[in-house]
mmCIF file as gemmi writes it, N, C-alpha and C atoms, coordinates in Angstrom:
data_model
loop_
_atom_site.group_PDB
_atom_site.id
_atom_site.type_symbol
_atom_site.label_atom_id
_atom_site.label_alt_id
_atom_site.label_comp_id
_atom_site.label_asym_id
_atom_site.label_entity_id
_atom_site.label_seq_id
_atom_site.pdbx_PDB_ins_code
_atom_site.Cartn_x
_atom_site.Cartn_y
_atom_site.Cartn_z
_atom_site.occupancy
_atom_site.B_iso_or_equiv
_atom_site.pdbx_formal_charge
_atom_site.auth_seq_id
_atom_site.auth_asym_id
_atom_site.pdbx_PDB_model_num
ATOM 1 N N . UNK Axp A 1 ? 83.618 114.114 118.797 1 0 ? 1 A 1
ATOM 2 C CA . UNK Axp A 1 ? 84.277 114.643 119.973 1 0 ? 1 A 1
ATOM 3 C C . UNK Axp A 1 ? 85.674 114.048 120.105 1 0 ? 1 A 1
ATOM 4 N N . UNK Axp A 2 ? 86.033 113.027 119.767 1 0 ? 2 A 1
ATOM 5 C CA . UNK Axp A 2 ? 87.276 112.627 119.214 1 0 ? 2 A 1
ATOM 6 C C . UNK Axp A 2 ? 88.416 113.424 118.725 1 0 ? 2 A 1
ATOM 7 N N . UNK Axp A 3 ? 87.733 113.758 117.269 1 0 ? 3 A 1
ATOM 8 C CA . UNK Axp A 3 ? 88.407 114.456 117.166 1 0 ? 3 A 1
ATOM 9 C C . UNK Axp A 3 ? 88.786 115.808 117.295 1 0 ? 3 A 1
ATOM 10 N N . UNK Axp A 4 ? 88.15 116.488 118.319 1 0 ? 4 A 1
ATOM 11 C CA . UNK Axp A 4 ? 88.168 117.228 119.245 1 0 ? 4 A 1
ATOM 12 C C . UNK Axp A 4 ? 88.611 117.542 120.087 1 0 ? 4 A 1
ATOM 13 N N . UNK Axp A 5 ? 89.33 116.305 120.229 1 0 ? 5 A 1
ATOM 14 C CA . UNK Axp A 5 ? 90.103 115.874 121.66 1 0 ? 5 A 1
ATOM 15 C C . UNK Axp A 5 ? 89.651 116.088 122.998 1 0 ? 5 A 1
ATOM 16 N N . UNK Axp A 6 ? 88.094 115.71 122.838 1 0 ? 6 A 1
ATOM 17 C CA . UNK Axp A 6 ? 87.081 115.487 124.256 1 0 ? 6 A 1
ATOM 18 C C . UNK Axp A 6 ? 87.306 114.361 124.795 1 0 ? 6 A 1
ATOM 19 N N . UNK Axp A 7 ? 87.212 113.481 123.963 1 0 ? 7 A 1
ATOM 20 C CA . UNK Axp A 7 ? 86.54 111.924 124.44 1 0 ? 7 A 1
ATOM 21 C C . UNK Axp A 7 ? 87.783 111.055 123.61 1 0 ? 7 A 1
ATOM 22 N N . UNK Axp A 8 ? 88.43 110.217 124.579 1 0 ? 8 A 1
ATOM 23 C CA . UNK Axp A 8 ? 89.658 109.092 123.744 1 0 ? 8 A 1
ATOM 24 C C . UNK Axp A 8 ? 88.991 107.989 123.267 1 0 ? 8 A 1
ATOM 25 N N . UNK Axp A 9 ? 87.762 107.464 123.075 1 0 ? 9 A 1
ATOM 26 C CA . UNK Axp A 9 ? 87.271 106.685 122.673 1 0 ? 9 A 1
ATOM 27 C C . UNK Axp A 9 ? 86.376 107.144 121.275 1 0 ? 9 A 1
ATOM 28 N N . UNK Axp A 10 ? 86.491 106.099 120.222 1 0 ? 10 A 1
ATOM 29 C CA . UNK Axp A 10 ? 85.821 106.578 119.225 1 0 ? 10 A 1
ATOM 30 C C . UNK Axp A 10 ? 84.201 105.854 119.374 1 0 ? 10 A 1
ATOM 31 N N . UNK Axp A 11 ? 84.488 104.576 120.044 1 0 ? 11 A 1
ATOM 32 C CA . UNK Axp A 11 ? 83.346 103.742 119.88 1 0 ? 11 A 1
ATOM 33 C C . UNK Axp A 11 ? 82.241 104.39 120.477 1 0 ? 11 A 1
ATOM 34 N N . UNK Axp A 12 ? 80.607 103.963 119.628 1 0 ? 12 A 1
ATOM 35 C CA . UNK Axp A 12 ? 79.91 104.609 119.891 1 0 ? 12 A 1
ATOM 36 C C . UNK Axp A 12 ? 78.697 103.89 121.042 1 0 ? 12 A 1
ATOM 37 N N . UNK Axp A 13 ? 77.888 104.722 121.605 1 0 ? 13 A 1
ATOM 38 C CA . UNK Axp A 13 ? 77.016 103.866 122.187 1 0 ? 13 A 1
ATOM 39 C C . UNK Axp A 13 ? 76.561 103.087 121.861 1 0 ? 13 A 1
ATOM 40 N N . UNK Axp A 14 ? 76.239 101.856 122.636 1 0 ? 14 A 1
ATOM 41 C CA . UNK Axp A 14 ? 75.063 101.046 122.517 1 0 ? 14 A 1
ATOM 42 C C . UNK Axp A 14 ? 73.934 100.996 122.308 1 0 ? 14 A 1
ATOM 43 N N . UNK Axp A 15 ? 73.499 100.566 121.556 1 0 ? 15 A 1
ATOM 44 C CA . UNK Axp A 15 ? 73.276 99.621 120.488 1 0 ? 15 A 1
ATOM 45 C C . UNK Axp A 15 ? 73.585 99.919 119.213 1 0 ? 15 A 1
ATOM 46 N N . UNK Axp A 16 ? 74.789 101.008 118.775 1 0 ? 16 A 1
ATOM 47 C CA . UNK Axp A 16 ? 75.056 101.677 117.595 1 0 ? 16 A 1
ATOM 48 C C . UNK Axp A 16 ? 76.336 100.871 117.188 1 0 ? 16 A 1
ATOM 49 N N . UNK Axp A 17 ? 76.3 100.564 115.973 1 0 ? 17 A 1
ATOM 50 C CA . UNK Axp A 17 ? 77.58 99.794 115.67 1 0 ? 17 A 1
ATOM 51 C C . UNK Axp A 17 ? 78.883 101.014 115.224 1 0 ? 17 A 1
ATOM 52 N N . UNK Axp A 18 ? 79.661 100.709 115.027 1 0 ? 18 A 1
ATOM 53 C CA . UNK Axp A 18 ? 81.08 101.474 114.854 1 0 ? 18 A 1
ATOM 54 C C . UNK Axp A 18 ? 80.73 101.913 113.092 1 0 ? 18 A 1
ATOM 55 N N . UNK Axp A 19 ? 81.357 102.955 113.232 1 0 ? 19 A 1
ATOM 56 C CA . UNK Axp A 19 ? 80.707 103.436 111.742 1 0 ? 19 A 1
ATOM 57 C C . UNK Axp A 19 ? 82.719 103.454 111.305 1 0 ? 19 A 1
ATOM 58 N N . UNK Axp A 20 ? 81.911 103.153 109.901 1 0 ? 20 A 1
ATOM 59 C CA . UNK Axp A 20 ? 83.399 102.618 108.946 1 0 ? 20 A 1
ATOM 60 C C . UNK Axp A 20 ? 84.17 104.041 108.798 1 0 ? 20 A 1
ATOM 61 N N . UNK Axp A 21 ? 85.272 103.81 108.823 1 0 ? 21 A 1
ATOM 62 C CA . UNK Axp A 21 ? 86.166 104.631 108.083 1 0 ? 21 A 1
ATOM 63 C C . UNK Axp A 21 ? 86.008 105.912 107.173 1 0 ? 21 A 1
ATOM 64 N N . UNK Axp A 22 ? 85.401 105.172 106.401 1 0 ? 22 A 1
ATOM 65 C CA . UNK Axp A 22 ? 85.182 106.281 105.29 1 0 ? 22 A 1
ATOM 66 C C . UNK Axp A 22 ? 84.081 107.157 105.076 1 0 ? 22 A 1
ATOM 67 N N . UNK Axp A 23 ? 82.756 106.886 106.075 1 0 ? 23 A 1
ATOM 68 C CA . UNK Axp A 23 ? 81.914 107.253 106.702 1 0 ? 23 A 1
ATOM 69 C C . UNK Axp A 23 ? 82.284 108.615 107.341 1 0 ? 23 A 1
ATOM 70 N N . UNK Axp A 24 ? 82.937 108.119 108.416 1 0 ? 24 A 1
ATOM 71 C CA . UNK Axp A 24 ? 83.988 109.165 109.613 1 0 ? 24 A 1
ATOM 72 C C . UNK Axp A 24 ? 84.297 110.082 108.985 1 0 ? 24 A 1
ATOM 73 N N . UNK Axp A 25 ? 85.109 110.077 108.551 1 0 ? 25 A 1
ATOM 74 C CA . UNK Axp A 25 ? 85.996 110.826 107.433 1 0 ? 25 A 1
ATOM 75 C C . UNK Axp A 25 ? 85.343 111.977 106.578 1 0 ? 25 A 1
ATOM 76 N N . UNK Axp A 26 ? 84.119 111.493 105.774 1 0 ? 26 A 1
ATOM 77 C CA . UNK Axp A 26 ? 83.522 112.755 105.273 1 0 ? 26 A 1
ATOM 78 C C . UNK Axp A 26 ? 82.37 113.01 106.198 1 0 ? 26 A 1
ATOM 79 N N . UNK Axp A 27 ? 81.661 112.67 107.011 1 0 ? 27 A 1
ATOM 80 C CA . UNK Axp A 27 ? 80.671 113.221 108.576 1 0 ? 27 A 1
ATOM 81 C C . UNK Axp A 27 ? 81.959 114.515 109.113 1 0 ? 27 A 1
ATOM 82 N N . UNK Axp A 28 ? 82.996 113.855 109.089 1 0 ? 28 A 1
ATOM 83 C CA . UNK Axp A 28 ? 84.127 114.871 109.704 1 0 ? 28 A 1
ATOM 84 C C . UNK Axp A 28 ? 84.537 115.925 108.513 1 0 ? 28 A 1
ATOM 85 N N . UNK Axp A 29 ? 84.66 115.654 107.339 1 0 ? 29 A 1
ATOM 86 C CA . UNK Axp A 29 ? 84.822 117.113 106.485 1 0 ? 29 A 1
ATOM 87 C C . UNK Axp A 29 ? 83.822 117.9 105.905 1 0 ? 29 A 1
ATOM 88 N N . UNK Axp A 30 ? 82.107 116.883 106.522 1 0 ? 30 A 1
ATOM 89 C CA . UNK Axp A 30 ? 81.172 118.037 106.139 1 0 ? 30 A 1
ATOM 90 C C . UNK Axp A 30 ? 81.513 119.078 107.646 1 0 ? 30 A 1
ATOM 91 N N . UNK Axp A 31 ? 81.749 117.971 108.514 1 0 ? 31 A 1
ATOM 92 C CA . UNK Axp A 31 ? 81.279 119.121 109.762 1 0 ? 31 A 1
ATOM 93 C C . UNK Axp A 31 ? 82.357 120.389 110.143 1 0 ? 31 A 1
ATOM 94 N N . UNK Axp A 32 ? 83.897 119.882 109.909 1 0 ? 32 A 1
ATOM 95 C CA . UNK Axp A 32 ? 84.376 121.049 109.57 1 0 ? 32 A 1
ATOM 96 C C . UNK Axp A 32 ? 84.406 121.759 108.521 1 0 ? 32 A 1
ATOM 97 N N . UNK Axp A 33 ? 83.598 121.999 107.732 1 0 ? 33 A 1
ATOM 98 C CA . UNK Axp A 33 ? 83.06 123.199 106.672 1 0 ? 33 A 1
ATOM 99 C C . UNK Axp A 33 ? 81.506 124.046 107.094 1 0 ? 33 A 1
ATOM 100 N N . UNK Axp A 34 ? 81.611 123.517 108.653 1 0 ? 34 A 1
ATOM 101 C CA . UNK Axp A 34 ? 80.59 124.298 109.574 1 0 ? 34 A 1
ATOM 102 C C . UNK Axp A 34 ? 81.141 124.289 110.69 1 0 ? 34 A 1
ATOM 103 N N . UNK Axp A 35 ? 82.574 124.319 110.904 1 0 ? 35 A 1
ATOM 104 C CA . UNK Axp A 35 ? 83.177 124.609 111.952 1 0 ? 35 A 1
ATOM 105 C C . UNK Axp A 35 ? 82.909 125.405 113.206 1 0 ? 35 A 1
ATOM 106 N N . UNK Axp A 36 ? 81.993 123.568 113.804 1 0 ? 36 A 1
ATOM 107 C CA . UNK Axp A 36 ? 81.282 123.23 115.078 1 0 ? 36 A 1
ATOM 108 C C . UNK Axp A 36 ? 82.544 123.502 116.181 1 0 ? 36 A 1
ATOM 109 N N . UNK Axp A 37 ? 82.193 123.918 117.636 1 0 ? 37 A 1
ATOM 110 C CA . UNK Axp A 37 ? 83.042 124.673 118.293 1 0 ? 37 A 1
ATOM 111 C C . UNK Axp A 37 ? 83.835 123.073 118.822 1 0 ? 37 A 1
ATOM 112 N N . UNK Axp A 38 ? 83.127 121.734 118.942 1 0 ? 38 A 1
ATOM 113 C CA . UNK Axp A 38 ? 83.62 120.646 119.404 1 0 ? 38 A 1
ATOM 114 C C . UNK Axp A 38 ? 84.808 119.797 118.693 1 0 ? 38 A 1
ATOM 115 N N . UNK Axp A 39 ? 85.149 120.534 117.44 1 0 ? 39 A 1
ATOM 116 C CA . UNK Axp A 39 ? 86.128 120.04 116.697 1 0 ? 39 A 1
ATOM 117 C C . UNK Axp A 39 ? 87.29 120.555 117.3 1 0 ? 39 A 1
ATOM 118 N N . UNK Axp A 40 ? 87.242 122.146 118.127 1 0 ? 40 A 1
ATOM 119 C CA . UNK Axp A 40 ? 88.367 122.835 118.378 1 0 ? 40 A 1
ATOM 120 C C . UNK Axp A 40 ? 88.32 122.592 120.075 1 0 ? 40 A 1
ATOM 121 N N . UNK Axp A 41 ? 87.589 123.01 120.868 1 0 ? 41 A 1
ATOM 122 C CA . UNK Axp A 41 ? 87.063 122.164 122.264 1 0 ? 41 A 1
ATOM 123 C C . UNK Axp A 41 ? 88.798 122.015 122.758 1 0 ? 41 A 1
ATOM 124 N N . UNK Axp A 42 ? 88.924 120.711 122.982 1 0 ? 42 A 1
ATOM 125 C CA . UNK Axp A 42 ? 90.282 120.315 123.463 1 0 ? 42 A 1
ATOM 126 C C . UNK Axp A 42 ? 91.821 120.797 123.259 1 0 ? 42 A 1
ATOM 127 N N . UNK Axp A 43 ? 91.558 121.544 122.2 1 0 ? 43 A 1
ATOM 128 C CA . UNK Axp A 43 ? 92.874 121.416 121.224 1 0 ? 43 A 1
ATOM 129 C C . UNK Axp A 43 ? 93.753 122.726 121.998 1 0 ? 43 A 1
């Protein structure tokens, strides 16, 4: 939702630790190659 431009915070709930970088990154280019409506949302 971030990058969505919903939510200005990336950090995730509690008790979930912050997921790395490079993690992010492809979670985010599988999900836009199913271009979920929350990627576009804010924009």
């Amino acid at each position: 939702m971030k990058a969505g431009g919903i939510i200005d915070c990336e950090a995730p709930r509690h008790p979930f630790p912050a997921i790395h970088p490079e993690v992010r990154q492809g979670l985010l280019e599988t999900a836009r190659r199913l271009d979920p409506i929350v990627l576009r949302w804010g924009k």
